[in-house]
C-alpha positions as CSV (number, residue, x, y, z in Angstrom):
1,X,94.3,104.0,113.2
2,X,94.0,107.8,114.6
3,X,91.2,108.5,112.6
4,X,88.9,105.6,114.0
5,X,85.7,107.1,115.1
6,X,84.5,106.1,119.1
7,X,81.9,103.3,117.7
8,X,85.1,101.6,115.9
9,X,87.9,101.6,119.0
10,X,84.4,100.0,120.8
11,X,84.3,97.5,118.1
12,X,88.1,96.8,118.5
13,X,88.5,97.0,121.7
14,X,85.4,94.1,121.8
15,X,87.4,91.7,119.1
16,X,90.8,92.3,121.3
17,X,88.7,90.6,124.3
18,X,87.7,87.8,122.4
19,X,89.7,84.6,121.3
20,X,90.2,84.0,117.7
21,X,87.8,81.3,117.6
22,X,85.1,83.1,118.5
23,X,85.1,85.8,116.1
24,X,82.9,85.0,113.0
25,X,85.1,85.3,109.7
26,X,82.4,83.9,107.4
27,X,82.1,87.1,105.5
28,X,85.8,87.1,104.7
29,X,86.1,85.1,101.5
30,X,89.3,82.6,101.5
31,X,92.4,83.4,100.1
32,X,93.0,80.1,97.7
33,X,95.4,81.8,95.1
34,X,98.8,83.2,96.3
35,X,100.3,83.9,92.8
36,X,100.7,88.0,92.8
37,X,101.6,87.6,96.5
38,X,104.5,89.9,98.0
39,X,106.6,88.0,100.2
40,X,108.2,90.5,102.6
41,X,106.3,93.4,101.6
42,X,106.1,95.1,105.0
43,X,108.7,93.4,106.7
44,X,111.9,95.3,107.0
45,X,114.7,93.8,108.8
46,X,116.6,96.0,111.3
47,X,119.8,96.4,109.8
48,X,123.4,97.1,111.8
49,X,126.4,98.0,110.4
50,X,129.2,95.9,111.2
51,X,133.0,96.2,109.9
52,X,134.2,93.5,107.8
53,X,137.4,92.4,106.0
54,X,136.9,91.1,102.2
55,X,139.1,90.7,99.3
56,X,139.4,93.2,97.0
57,X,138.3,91.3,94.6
58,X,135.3,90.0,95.7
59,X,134.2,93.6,96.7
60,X,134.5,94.8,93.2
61,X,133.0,91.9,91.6
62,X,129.8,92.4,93.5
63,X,130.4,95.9,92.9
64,X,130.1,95.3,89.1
65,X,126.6,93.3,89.5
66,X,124.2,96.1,90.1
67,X,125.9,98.7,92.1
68,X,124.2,97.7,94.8
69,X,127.0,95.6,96.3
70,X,126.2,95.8,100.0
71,X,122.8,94.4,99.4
72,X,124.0,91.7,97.0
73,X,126.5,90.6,99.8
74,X,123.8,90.7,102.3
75,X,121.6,88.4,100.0
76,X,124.1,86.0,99.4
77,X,124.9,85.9,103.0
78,X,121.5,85.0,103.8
79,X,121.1,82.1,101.5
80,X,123.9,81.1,102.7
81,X,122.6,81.1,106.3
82,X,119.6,79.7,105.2
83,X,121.0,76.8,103.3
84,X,123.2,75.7,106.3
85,X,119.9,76.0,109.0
86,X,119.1,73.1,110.5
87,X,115.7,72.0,110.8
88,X,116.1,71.2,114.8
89,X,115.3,75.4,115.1
């Protein structure tokens, strides 16, 4: 965004002002086919380390999956989490 030229920040600045319905789209054709879509391309979740107790055993078998064990854990973690959402957040 640095190397904007003064004619473009005006341009910007203009859209910024206005609300979303007012600014024409028309030349922007519709997106109607999401199959080679990313999902979570530039999202990166901020990540904390934490200290936690597991059983040796479970440690080594997700050790064994990919080598990536700490990532494997955190996915399963997460469908977990997401599995047991409810629907009232």
């Amino acid at each position: 965004m640095n190397n904007l030229t003064k004619a473009q920040r005006k341009q910007l600045k203009a859209l910024e002002a206005m609300p979303d319905s007012e600014i024409d789209t028309s030349d922007i054709p519709e997106i109607t086919n999401w199959d080679n879509a990313v999902v979570g391309k530039f999202y990166r979740p901020i990540k904390k380390p934490v200290t936690i107790r597991l059983d040796s055993d479970v440690i080594e078998w997700f050790k064994t999956q990919n080598g990536k064990y700490q990532s494997n854990i955190n996915q399963a973690l997460r469908k977990y989490m997401k599995d047991h959402l409810t629907h009232a957040e």
